[in-house]
MDAnalysis code that builds the backbone (N, CA, C; Angstrom):
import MDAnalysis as mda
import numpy as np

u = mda.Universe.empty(576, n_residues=192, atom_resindex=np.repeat(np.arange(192), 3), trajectory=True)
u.add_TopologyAttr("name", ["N", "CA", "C"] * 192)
u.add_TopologyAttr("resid", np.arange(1, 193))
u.add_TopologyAttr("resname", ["UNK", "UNK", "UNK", "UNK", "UNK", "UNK", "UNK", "UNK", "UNK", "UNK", "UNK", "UNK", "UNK", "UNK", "UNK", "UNK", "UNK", "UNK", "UNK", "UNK", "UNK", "UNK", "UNK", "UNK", "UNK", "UNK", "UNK", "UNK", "UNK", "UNK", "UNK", "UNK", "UNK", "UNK", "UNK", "UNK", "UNK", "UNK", "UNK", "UNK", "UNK", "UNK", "UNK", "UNK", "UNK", "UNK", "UNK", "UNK", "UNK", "UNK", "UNK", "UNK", "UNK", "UNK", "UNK", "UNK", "UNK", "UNK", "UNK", "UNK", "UNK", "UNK", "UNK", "UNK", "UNK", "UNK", "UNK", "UNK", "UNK", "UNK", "UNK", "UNK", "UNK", "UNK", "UNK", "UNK", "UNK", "UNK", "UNK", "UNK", "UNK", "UNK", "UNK", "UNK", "UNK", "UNK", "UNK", "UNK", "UNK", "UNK", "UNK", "UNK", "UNK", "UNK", "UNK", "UNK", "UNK", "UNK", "UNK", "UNK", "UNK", "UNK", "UNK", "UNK", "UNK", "UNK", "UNK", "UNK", "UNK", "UNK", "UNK", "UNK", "UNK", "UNK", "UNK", "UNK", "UNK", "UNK", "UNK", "UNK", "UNK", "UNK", "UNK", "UNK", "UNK", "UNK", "UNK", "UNK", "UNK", "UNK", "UNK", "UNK", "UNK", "UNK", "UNK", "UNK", "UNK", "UNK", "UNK", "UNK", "UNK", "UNK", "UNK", "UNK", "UNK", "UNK", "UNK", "UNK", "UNK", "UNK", "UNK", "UNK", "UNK", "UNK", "UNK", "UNK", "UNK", "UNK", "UNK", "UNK", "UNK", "UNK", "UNK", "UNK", "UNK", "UNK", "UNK", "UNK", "UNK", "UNK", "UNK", "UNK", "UNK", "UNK", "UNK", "UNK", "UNK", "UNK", "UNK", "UNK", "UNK", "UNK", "UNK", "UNK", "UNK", "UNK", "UNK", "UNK", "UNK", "UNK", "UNK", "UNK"])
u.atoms.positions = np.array([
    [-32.636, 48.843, 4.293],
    [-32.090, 48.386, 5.543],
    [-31.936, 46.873, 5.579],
    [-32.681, 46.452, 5.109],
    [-32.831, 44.788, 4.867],
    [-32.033, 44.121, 3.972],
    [-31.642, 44.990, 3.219],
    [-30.125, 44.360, 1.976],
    [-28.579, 44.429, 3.075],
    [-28.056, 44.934, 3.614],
    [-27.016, 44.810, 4.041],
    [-27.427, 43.756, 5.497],
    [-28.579, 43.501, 6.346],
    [-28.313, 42.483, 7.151],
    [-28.583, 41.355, 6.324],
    [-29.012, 41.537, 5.041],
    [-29.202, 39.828, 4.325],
    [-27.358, 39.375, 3.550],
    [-27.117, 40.776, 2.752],
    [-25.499, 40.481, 2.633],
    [-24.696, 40.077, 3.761],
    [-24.526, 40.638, 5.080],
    [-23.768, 40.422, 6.270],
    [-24.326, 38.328, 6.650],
    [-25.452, 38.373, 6.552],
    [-26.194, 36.756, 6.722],
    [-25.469, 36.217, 5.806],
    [-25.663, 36.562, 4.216],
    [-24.792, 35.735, 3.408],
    [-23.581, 35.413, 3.499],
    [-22.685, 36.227, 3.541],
    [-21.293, 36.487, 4.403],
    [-20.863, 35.575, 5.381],
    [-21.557, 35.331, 6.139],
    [-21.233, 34.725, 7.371],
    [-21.027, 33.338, 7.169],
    [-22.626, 33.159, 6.534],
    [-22.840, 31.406, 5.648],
    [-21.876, 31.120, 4.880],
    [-21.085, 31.914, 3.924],
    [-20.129, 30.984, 3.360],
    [-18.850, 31.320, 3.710],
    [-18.897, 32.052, 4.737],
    [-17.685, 31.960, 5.592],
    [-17.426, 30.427, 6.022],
    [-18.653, 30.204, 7.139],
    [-18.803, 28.994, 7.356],
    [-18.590, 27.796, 6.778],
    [-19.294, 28.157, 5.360],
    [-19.072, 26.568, 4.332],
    [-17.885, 26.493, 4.162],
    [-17.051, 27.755, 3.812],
    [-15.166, 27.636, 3.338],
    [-14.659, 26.646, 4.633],
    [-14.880, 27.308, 5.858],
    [-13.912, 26.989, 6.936],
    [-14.444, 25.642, 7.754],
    [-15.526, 25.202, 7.003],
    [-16.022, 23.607, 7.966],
    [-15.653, 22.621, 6.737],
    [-14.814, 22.827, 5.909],
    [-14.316, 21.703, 4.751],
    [-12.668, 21.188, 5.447],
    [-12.974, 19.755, 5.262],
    [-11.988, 19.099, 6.161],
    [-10.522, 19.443, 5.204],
    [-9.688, 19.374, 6.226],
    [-8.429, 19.802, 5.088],
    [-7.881, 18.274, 5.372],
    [-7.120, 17.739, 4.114],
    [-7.096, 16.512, 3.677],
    [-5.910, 15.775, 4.375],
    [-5.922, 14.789, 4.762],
    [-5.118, 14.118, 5.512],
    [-4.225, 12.954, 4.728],
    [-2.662, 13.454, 4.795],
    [-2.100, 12.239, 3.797],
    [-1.442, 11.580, 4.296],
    [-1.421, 9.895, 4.237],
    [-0.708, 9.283, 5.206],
    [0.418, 8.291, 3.723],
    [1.008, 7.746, 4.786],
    [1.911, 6.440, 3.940],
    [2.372, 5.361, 5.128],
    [3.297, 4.406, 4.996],
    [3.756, 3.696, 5.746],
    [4.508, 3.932, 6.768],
    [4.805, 5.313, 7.473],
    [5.479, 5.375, 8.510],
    [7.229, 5.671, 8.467],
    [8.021, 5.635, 8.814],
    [9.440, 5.066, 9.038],
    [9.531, 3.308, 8.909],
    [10.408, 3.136, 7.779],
    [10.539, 1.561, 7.938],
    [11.383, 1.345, 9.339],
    [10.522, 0.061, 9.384],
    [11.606, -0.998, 10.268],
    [12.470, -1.378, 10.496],
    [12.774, -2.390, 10.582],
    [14.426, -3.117, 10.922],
    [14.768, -4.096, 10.055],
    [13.186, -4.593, 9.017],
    [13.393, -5.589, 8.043],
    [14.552, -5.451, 7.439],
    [15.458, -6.139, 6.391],
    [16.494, -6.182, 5.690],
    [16.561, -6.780, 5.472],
    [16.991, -6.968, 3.881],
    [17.286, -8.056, 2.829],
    [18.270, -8.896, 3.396],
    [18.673, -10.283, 3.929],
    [19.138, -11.452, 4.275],
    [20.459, -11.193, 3.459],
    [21.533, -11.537, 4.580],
    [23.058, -11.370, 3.877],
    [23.206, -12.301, 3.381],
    [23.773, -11.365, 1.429],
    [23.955, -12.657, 0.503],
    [22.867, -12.861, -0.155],
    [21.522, -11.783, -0.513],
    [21.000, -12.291, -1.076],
    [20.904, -11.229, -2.253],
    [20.542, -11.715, -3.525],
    [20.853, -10.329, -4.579],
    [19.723, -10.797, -5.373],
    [18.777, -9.671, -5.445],
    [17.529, -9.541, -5.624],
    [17.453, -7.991, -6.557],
    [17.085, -7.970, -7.814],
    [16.363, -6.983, -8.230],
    [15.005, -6.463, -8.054],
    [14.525, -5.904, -7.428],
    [13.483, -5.448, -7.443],
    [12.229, -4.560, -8.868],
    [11.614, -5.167, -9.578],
    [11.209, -4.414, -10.302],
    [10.236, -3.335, -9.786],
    [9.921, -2.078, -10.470],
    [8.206, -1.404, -9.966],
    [7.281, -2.117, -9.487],
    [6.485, -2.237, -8.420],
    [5.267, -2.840, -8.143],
    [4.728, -2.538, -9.196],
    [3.623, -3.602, -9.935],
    [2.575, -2.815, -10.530],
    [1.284, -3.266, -10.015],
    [0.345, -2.987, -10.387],
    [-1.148, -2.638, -9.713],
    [-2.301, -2.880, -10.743],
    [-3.739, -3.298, -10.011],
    [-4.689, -3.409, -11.085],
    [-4.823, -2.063, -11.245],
    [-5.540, -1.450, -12.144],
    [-5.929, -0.302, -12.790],
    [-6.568, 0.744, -11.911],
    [-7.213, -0.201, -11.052],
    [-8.187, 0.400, -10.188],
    [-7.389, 1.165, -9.090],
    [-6.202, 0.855, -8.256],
    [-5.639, 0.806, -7.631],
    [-4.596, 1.716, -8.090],
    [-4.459, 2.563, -9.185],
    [-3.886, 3.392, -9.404],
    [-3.864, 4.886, -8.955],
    [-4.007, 4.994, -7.995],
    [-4.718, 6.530, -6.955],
    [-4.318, 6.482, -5.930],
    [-4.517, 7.613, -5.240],
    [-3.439, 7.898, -3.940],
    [-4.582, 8.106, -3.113],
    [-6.114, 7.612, -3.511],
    [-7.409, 7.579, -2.926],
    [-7.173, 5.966, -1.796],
    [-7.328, 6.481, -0.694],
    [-7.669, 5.687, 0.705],
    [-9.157, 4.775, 0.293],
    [-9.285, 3.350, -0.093],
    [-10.020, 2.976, -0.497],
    [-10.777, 1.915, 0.658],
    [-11.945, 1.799, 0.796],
    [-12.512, 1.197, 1.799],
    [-13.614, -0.191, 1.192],
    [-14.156, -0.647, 1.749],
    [-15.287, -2.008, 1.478],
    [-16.190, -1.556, 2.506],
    [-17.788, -1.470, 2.650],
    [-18.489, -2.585, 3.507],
    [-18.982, -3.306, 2.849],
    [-18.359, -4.755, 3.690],
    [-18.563, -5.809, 3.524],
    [-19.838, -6.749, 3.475],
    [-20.548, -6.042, 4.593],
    [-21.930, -6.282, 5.294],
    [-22.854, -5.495, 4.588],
    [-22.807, -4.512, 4.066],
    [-23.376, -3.655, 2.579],
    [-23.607, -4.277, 1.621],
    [-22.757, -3.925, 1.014],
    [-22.048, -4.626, -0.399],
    [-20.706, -4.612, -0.711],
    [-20.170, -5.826, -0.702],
    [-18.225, -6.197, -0.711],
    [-17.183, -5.787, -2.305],
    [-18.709, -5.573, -3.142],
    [-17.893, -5.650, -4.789],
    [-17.982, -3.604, -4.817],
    [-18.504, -2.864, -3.882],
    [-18.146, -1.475, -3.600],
    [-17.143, -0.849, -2.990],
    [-16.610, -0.368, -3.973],
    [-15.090, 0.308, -3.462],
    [-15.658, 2.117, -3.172],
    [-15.014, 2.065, -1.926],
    [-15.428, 3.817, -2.144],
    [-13.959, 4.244, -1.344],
    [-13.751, 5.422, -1.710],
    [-12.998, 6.688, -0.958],
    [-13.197, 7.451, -0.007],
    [-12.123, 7.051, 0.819],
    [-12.221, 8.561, 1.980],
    [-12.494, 9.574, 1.098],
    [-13.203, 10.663, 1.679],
    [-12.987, 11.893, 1.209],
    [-12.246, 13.016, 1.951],
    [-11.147, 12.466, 2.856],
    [-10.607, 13.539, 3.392],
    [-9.550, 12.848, 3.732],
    [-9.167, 11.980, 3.215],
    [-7.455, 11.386, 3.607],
    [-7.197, 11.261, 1.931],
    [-5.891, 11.099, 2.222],
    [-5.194, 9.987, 0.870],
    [-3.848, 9.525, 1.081],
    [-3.078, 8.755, 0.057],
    [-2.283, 8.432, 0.390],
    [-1.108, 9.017, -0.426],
    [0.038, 9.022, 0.252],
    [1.039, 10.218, -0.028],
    [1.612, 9.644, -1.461],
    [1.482, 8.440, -2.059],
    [1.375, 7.714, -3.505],
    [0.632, 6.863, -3.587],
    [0.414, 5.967, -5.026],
    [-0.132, 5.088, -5.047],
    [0.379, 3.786, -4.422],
    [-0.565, 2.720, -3.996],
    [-0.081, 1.509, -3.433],
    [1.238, 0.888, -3.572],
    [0.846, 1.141, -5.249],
    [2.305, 0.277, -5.504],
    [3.402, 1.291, -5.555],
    [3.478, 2.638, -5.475],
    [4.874, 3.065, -5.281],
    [5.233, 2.886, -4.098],
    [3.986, 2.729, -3.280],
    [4.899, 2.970, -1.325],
    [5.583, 1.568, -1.317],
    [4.608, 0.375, -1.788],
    [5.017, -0.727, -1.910],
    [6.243, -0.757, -2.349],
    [6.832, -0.397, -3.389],
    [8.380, -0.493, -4.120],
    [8.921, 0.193, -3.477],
    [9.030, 1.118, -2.672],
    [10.026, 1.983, -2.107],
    [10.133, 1.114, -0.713],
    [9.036, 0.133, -0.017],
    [9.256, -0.609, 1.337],
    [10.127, -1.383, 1.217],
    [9.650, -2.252, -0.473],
    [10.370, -3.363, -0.548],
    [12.000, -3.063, -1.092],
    [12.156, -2.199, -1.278],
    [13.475, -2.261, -2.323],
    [14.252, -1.220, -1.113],
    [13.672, -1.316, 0.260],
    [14.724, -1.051, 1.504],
    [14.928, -2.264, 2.401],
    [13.818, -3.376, 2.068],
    [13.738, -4.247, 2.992],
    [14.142, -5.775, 1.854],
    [13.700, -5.561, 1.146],
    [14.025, -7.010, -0.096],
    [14.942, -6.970, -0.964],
    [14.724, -6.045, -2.141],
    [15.788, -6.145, -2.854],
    [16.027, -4.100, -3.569],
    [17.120, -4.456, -3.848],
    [17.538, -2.847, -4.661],
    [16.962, -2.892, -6.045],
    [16.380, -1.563, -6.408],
    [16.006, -1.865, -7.889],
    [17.039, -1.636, -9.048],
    [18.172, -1.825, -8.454],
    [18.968, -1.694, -9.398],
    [19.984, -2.968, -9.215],
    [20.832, -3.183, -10.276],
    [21.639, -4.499, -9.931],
    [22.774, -4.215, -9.265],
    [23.371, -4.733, -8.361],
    [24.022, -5.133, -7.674],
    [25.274, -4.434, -8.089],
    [26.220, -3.379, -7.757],
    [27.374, -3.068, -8.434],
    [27.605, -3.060, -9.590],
    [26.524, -2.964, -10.819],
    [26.691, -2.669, -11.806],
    [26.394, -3.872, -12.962],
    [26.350, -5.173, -11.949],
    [26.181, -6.890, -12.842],
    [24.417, -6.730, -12.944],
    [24.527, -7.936, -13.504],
    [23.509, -8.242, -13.127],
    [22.807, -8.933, -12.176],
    [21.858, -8.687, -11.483],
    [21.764, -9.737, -9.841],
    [21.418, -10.820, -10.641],
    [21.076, -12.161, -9.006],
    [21.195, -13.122, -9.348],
    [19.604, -13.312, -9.485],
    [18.798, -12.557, -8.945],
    [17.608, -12.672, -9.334],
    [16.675, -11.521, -9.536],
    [15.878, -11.338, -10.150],
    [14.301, -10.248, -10.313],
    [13.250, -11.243, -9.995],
    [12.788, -9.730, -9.050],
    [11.732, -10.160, -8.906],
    [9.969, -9.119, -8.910],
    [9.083, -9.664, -9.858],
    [8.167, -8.810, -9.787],
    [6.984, -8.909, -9.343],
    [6.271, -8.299, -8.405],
    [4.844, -8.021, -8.172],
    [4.189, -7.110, -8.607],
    [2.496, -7.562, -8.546],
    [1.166, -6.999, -9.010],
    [0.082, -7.762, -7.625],
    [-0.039, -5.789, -7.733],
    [-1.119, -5.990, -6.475],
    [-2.361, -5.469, -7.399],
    [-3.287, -7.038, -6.472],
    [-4.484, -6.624, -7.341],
    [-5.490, -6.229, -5.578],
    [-5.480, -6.082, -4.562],
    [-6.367, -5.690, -3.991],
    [-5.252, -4.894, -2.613],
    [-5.958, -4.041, -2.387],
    [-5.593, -3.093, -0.646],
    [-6.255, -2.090, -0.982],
    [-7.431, -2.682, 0.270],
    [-8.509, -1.612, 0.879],
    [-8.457, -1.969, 2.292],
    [-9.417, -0.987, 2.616],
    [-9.560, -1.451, 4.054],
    [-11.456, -2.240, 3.935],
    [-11.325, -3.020, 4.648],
    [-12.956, -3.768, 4.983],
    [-12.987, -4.140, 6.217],
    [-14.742, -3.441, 6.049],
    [-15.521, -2.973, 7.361],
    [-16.400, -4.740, 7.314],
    [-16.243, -5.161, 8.226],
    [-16.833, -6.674, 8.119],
    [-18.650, -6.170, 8.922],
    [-18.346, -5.432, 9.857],
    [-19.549, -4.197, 10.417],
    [-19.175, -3.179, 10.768],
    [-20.131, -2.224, 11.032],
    [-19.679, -0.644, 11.404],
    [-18.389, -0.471, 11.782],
    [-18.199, -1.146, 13.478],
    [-16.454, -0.438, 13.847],
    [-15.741, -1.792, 13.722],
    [-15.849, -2.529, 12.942],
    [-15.079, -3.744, 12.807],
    [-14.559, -3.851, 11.540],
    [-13.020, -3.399, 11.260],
    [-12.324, -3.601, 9.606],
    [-10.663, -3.785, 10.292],
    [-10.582, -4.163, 8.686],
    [-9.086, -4.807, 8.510],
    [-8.617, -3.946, 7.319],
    [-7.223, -4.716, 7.447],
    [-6.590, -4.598, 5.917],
    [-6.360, -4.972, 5.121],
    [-6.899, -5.091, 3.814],
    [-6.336, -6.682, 3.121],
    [-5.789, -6.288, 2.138],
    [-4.149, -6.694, 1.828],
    [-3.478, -6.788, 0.429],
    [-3.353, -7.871, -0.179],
    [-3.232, -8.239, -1.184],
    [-3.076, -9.676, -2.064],
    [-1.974, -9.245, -3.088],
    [-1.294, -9.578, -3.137],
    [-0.136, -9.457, -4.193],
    [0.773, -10.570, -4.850],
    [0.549, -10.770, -6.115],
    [1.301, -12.052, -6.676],
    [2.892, -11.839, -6.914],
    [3.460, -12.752, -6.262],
    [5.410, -12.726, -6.803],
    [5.543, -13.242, -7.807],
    [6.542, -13.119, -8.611],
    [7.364, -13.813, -9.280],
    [8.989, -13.540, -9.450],
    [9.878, -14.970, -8.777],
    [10.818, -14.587, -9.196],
    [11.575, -15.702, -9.666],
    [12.282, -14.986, -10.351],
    [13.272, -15.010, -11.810],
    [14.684, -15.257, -11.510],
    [14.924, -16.666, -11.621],
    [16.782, -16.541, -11.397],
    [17.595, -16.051, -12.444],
    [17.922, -14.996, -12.755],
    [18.336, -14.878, -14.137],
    [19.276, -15.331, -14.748],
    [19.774, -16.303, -14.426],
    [20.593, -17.081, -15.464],
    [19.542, -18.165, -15.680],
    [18.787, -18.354, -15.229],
    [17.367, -19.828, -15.255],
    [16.308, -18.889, -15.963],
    [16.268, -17.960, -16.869],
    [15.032, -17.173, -16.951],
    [13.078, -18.005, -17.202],
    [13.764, -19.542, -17.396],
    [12.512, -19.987, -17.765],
    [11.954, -21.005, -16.058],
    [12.733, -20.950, -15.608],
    [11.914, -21.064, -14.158],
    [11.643, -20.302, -12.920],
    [10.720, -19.781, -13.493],
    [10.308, -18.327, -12.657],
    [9.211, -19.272, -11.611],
    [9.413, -18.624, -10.304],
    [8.523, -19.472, -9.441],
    [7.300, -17.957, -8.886],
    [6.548, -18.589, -8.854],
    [5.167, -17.992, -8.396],
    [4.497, -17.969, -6.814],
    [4.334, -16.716, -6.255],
    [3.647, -17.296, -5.326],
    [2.493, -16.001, -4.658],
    [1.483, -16.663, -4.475],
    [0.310, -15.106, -3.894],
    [0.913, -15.107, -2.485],
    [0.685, -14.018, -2.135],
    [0.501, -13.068, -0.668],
    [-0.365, -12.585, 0.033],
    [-1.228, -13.115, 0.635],
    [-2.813, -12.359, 1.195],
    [-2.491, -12.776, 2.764],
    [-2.409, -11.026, 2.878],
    [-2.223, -10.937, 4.478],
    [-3.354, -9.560, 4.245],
    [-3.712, -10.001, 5.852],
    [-5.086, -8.942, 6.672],
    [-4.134, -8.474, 7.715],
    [-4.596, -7.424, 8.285],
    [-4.144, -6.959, 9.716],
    [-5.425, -6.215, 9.821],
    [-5.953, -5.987, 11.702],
    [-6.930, -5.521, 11.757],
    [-6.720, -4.169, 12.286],
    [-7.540, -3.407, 11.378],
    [-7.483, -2.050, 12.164],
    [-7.401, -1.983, 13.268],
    [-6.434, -1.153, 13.982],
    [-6.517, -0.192, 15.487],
    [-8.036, 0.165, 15.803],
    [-8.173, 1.449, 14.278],
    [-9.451, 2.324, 14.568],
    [-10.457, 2.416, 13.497],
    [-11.520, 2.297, 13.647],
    [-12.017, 2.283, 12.382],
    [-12.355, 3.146, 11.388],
    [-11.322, 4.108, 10.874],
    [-10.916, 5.380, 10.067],
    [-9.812, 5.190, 9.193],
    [-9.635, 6.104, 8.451],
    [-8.488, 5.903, 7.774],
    [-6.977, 6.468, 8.341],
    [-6.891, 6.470, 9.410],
    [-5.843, 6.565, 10.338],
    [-5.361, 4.940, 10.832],
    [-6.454, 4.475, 11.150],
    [-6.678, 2.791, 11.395],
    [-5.963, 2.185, 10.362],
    [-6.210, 2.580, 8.806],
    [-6.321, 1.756, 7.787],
    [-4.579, 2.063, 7.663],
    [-4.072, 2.793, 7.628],
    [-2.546, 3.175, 7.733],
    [-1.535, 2.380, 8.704],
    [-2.331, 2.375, 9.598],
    [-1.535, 1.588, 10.762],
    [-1.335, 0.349, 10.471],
    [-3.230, -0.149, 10.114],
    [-2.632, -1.416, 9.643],
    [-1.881, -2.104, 7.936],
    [-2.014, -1.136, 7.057],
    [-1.020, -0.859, 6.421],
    [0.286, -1.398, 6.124],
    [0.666, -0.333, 6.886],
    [2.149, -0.553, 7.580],
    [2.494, -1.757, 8.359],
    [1.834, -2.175, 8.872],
    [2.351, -3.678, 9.721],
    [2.255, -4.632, 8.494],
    [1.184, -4.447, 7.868],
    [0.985, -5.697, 6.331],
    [2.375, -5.619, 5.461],
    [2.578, -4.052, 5.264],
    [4.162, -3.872, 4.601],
    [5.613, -4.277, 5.470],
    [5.348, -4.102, 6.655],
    [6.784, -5.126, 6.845],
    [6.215, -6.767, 6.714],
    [4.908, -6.974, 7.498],
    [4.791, -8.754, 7.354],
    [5.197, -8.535, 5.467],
    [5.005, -8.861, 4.699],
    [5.150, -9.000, 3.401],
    [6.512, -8.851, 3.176],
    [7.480, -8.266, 3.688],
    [8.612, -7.889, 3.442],
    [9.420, -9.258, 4.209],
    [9.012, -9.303, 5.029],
    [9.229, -10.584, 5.862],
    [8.979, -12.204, 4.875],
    [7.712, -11.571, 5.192],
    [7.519, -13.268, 4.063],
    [8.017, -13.208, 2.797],
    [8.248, -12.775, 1.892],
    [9.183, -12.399, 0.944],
    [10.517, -12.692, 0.803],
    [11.377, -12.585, 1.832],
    [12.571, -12.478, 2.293],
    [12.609, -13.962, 2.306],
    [12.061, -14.689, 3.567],
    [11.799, -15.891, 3.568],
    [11.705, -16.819, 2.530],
    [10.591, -16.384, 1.322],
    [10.108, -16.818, 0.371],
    [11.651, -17.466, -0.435],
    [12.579, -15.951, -0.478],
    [13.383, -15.775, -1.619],
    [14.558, -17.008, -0.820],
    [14.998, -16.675, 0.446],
    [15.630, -17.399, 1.252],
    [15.379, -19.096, 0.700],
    [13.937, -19.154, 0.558],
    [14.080, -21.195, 0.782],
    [14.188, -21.125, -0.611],
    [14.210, -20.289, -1.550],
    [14.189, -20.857, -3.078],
    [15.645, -20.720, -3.211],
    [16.441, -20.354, -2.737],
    [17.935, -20.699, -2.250],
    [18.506, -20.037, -4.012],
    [18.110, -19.732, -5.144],
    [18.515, -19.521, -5.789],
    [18.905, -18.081, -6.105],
    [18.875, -17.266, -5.135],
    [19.607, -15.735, -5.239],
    [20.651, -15.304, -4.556],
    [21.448, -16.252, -3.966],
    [22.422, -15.999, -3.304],
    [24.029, -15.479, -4.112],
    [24.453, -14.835, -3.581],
    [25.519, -14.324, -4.470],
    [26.930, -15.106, -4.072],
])
């Protein structure tokens, strides 16, 4: 009598364990904006590329107030690619096309490497967003004066989750698209 109410007990328990596992939440940048590449300006876009670490579609976080050199993962979000593909697909609607221009060659490439975007918790419900990403661009008929420049923008989370970390995200990916634009604008050398 005692074997089938201990099977029916067992039963129940990993009923339970199946159906209390979070089902995974995937975010990306939203619908772009209104950003757009500046009329007249001809820009190749290469692939973002990325430190090594940063190669995962893992939602990556800091505490700061912990320990800042610890990277950990949501375990129930991610992101719908890695950094740097959402990154190349923002920028190459808002900066430049990754392909050349009608078939020439543009008047400039340009490439980034992101070496940091996590989100950091400075305390419990207090985090941001921070990306850092180095430019370089390339006038290509000038190929040996390539100009350089870093990018470190924060935005602060809404919420302090990885719903938060998306939102602010996305605002870091148009600011960047913005300053970029700008960037390419005063170096006056991609104009067609």
């Amino acid at each position: 009598m005692k074997t089938p109410a201990l099977f029916f007990t067992a039963f129940l328990l990993a009923g339970c364990a199946i159906g209390s596992k979070q089902p995974i939440e995937t975010y990306d940048f939203g619908i772009a904006g209104s950003v757009a590449p500046p009329a007249g300006q001809d820009v190749f876009l290469a692939e973002v590329r990325a430190a090594e670490w940063l190669s995962t579609t893992d939602m990556l976080y800091r505490l700061e107030y912990r320990n800042p050199r610890i990277l950990a993962p949501y375990s129930a979000s991610r992101w719908a690619g890695t950094p740097a593909a959402m990154l190349t697909i923002r920028l190459r609607q808002s900066v430049g096309n990754g392909t050349s221009a009608r078939g020439r060659q543009a008047k400039c490439s340009l490439a980034l490497f992101l070496s940091e975007f996590s989100q950091v918790f400075a305390v419990g419900q207090d985090s941001r967003a921070v990306m850092h990403v180095s430019a370089t661009l390339t006038a290509t008929a000038t190929a040996e004066r390539a100009q350089v420049r870093e990018f470190r923008i924060e935005r602060p989370a809404p919420t302090p989750n990885a719903a938060g970390a998306a939102a602010a995200f996305s605002d870091i990916a148009t600011s960047v698209a913005e300053e970029i634009n700008a960037w390419i604008t005063e170096a006056g050398s991609c104009k067609t």
